[in-house]
N, C-alpha and C positions, 0 to 999 in steps of 0.2 A: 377639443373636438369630440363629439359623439356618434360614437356606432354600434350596430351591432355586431355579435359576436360568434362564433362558430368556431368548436375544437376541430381538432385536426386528428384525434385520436393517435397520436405520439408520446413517449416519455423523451427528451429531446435530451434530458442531462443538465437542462437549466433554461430561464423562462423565454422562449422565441415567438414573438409576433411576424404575422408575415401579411405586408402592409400590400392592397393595391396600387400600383405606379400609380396615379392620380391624387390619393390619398398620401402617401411620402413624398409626394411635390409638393402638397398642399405643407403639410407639416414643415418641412426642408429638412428630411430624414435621407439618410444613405443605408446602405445591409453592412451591419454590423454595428452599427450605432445603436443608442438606447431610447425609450419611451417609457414614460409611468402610465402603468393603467389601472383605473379604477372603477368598479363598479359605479354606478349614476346614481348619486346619493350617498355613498360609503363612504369613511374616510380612508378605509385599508384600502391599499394598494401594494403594487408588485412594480420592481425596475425591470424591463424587458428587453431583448435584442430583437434587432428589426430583419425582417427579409422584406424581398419584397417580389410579389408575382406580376406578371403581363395578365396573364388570365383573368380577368377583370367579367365576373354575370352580375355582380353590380358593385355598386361606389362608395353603398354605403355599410358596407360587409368587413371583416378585417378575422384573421383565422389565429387560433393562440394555441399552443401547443399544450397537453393535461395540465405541465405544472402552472400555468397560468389559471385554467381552470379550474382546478381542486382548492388551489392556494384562496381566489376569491368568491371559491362557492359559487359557480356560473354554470346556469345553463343556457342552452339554444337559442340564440335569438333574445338575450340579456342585452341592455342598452351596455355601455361601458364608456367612459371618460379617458381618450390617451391624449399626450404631449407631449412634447421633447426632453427630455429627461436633461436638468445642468450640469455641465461639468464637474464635476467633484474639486476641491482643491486639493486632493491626493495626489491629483496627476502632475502637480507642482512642486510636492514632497519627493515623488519619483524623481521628476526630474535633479531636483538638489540631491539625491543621493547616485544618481546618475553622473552629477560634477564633482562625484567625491565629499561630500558634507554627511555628517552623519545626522541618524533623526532620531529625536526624543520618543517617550512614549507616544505622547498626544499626535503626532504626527503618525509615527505607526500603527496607532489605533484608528486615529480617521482610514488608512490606508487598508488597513484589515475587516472595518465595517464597510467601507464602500467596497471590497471583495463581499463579502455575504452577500449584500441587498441587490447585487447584480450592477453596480455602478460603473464599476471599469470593464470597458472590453478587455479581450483575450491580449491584446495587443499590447495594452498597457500594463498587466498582468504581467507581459511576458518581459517587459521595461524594465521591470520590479525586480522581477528575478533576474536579470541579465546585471541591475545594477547590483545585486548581493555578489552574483560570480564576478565579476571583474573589480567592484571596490573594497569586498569584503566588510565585514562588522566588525565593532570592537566590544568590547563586556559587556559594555552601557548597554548597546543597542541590539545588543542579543536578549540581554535581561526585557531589556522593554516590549521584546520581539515577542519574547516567550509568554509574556506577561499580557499584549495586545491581545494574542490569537486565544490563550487562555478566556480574558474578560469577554470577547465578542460570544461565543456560544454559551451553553450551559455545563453546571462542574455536576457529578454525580460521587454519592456519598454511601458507601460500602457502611455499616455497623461491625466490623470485624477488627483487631486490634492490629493484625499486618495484611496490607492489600499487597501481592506481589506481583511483580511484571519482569518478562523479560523483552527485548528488543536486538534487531541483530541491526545495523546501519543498510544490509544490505549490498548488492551486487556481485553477489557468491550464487554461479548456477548452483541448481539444485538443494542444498543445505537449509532442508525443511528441517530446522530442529523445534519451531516453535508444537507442533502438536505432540512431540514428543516430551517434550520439556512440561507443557501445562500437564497432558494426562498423569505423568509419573508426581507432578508435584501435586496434582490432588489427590492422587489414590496416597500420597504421603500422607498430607493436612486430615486424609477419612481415618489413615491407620493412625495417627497418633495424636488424633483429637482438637487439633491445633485449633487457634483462633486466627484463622487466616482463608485468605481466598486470592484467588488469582483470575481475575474475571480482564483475559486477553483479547483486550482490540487489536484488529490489524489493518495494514491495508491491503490492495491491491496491487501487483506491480505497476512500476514506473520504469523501471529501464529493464530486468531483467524478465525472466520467461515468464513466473507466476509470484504472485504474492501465497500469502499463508490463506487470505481469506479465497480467491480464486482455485486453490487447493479442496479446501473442505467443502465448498459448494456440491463439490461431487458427490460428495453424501449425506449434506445437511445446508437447513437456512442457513443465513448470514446475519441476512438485514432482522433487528429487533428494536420497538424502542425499549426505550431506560427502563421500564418498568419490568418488559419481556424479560432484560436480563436481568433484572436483578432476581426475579424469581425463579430461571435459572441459573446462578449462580448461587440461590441462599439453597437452594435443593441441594445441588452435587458439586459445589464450592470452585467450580471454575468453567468458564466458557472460551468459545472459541469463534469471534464475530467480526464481522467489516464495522471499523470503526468510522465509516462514511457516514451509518444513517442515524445516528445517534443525535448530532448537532454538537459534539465535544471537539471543539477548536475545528470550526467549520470554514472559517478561512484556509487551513490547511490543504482541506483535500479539493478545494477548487483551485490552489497552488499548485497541488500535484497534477491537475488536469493537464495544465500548462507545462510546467514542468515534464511531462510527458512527451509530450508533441516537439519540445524543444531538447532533448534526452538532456537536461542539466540537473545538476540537483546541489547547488552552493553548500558551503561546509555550515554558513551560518541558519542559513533554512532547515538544513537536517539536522541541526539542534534545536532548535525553536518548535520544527515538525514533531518530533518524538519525546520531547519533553513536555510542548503542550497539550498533548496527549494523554501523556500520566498521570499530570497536575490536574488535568480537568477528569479524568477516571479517577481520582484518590487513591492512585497509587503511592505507598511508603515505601518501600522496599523495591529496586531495584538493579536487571542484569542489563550491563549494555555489551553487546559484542561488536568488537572493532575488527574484521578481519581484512589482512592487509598481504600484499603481492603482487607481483607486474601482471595489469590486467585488471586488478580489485579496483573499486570505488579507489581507498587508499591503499599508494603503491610502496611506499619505505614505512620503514618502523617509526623513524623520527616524526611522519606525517602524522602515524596513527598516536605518536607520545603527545603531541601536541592538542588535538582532539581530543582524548581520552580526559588532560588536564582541565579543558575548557567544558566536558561534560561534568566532570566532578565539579566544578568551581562554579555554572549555573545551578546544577541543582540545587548544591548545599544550600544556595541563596533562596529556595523554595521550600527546604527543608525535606526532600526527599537523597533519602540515604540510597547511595549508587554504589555500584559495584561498575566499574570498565572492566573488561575481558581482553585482550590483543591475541589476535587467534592468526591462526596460517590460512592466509587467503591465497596461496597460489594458484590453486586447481579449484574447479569443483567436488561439491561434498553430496557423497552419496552417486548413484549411479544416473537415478533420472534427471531428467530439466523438462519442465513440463509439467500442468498439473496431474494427470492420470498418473503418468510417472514418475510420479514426487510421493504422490500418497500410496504407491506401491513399496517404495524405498520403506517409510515413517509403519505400513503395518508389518511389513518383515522387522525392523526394530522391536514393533511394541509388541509382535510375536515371538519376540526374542525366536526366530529363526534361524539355521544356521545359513543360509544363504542372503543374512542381513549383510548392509555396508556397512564395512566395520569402519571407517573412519566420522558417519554419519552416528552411528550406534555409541560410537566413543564419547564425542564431540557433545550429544547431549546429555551423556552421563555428566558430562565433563561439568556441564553451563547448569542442571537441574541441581546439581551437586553445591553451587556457589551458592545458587541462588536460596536454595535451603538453608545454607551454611549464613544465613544475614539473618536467621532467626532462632539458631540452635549450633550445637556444636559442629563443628564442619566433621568429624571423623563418626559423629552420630547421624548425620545427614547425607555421605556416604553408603554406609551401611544400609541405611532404610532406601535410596533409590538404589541398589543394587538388588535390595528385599523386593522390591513389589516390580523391576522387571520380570526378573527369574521366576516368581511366583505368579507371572499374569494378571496381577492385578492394575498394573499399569494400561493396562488394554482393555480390560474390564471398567474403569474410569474413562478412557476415548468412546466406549460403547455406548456407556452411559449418557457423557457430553453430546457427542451424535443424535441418540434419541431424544434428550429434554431439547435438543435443536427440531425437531419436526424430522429426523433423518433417519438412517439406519445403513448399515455398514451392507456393502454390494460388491461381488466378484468384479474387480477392473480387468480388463486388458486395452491395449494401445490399440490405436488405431490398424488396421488390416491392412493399408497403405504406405508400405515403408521399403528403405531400401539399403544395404550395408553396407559399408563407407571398408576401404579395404585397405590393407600396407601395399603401398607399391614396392618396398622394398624392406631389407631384414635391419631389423634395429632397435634401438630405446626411442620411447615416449621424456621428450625433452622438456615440453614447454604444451600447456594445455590456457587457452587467455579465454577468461571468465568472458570477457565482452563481447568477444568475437562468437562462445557459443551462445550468451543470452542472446546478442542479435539475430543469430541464425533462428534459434530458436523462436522466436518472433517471427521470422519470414515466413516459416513453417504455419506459424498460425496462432503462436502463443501467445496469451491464455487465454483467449476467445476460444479456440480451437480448442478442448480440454483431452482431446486423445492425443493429440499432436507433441511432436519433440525430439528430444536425442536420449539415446538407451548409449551409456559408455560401459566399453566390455574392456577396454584397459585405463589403467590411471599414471601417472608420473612414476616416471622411473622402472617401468614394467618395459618386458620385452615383445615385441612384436617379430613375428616370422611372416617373410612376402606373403602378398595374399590371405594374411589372416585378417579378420573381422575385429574393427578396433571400435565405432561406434557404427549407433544403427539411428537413422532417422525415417520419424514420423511424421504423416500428416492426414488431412481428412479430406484432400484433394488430389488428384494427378499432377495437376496444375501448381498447385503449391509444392509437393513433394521435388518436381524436378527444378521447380527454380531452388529451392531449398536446401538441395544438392550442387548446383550450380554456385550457389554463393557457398558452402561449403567447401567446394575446390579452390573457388577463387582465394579465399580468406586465409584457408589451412590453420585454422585453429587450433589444430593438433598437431606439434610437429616431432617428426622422427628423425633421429640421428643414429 
């Protein structure tokens, strides 16, 4: 069918047609299903999801959101060719891993490109994932996993002889150590010459308050393509960017979308997620942190031994040298949750301050330390990030990164809309559950909200006197603040004994 065409001047987050009811009769379309459109005459096209309006000033009109736009070069009133977009036979492989079958590569690669090209709705997306958490994977098809979502985007190629990465699994409020960790290890690689770089994708959150990249936003870009970084990173040897817009295992973060909306995150996806990551960034060198406690992503030790094993034993099969870390996930790390209050946490560290969180300030001494230590002697790689905290050059390196990012370092404070969360009675801090505050934390407004969150003024095992101020919560509304509060009583994520 041909029409023409009109933006809707949105970024939508992926490609949306919004059809007139007359026109999705005609087609025999529904909202939420798919359409190929293509310019009239072209053979590039785009797979699209449908809406569809009443508002009908004429029949033969059809509205596309920018990325439909940009992607085929269209302007105003451009003819364009749509049609019902087929089936995929992904959605068959779904299902056979839905009945418990496991699937080969070829099948998870059909399943990973019809994810990029817009093939599968959210629905089926969410299929996919629902069959990794309930059937689980086995080597095979983790290997293949890893290997699918690798081959669908594009692999980028550092000229340095060690490429380093750390990664944390995730679902630890607060525990910002990734900016901590790059700046100390480049202002390493500047003091001692090294042939290495650390050029740190991250994401965004998915279950907890903030990612690393929704952190640094506050004072620097994010989104670059390949070429951006690499000429940041061959400058001042390491960067700090959302590894969304890149197109490095682009299946992934439309996974994460999903994954989002559904708060799941399968054990075999968050290996395949973070692994195809690295493989497709040419990372060699590798930290992964497991940290584990009632309340963490993983809650026993035995879960996190078991992981830990099946990270080492994919990698090596890709040939990237890993280091697992098993860390204490019980509480949160560092004071803030939130991004304002995350990146308040990471500059009192990299200002080696005395009013830094010392468990946070530890924690990435701890991880910069290994992570060094896979390229040099661990008791030499000690000494040097202990050298360029104390001496401020570890912060001078963040300065750096920041500015070759378009950014520059800015006076924070939280939100002016907060209120203190109080002991109702005298006693220890028993039990602090990670999930309970990332959710609150979210209510509040996390990390859309970037002032918003919770300030903790006690941690585990600390004592509390009635009426003392034990956390304090932010937000960037009234409205938010008091429901915020409210499911903070209900929940009592902090409990005292």
């Amino acid at each position: 069918m041909l029409v023409k065409i009109r933006g809707i001047g949105l970024l939508t987050g992926r490609p949306i047609i919004i059809l007139p009811k007359e026109i999705a009769k005609w087609l025999n379309v529904n909202v939420g299903e798919r359409i190929v459109v293509n310019k009239y005459g072209e053979k590039k096209q785009i797979v699209a999801v449908v809406d569809i309006t009443k508002i009908e000033e004429r029949a033969d009109f059809v509205y596309a959101s920018d990325e439909i736009i940009n992607y085929l070069n269209l302007k105003e009133n451009d003819v364009v060719e749509i049609n019902p977009a087929q089936k995929p036979l992904s959605v068959l492989y779904i299902k056979e891993k839905l009945d418990g079958k496991s699937l080969n590569y070829n099948r998870l690669f059909e399943i990973m490109k019809n994810i990029v090209n817009n093939e599968l709705t959210e629905a089926e997306i969410a299929y996919f994932i629902s069959s990794m958490y309930i059937r689980g994977m086995n080597k095979k098809e983790i290997l293949s996993l890893v290997k699918a979502m690798v081959d669908v985007g594009q692999r980028i190629k550092f000229n340095y002889k060690y490429v380093l990465d750390k990664h944390c699994i995730g679902g630890i409020a607060g525990n910002r150590t990734t900016p901590i960790v790059v700046s100390i290890v480049v202002s390493a690689i500047n003091e001692l010459k090294l042939n290495a770089v650390i050029p740190k994708t991250s994401s965004r959150a998915i279950s907890s308050a903030s990612g690393t990249a929704d952190v640094i936003e506050l004072f620097a870009n994010v989104e670059f393509d390949v070429d951006e970084i690499k000429r940041i990173v061959n400058r001042v040897k390491g960067c700090l960017v959302w590894g969304g817009s890149l197109g490095v295992s682009p299946a992934d973060d439309k996974i994460i979308q999903v994954e989002r909306l559904l708060n799941l995150d399968p054990k075999s996806q968050l290996i395949a997620s973070i692994l195809s990551k690295k493989i497709s960034i040419g990372s060699n060198r590798l930290i992964i942190d497991i940290p584990y406690g009632k309340g963490a992503k993983i809650e026993t030790k035995n879960e996190a031994l078991k992981l830990k094993k099946m990270f080492e034993y994919t990698s090596s099969k890709f040939g990237l040298k890993t280091k697992v870390l098993i860390t204490d996930g019980k509480q949160p790390i560092g004071n803030g949750i939130g991004p304002c209050l995350e990146l308040i946490d990471v500059l009192k560290v990299l200002k080696n301050s005395k009013d830094k969180p010392k468990d946070l300030y530890e924690k990435s001494i701890y991880l910069a330390t290994e992570l060094l230590g896979l390229i040099m002697d661990k008791s030499k790689a000690q000494k040097i990030v202990e050298k360029v905290i104390k001496e401020g050059k570890a912060f001078d390196a963040f300065k750096k990164i920041i500015k070759e990012q378009k950014g520059s370092i800015k006076e924070l404070t939280p939100s002016s809309i907060f209120s203190e969360i109080k002991a109702e009675k005298k006693g220890k801090i028993v039990e602090i559950d990670n999930r309970k505050i990332n959710f609150i934390a979210r209510v509040l407004g996390c990390p859309a909200d970037k002032f918003a969150g919770i300030y903790l003024e006690k941690h585990l095992n600390e004592e509390v006197e009635k009426d003392e101020t034990y956390a304090i919560v932010y937000a960037e509304t009234k409205e938010k603040l008091d429901y915020g509060v409210k499911v903070f009583k209900e929940l009592k994520p902090i409990v005292i004994k």
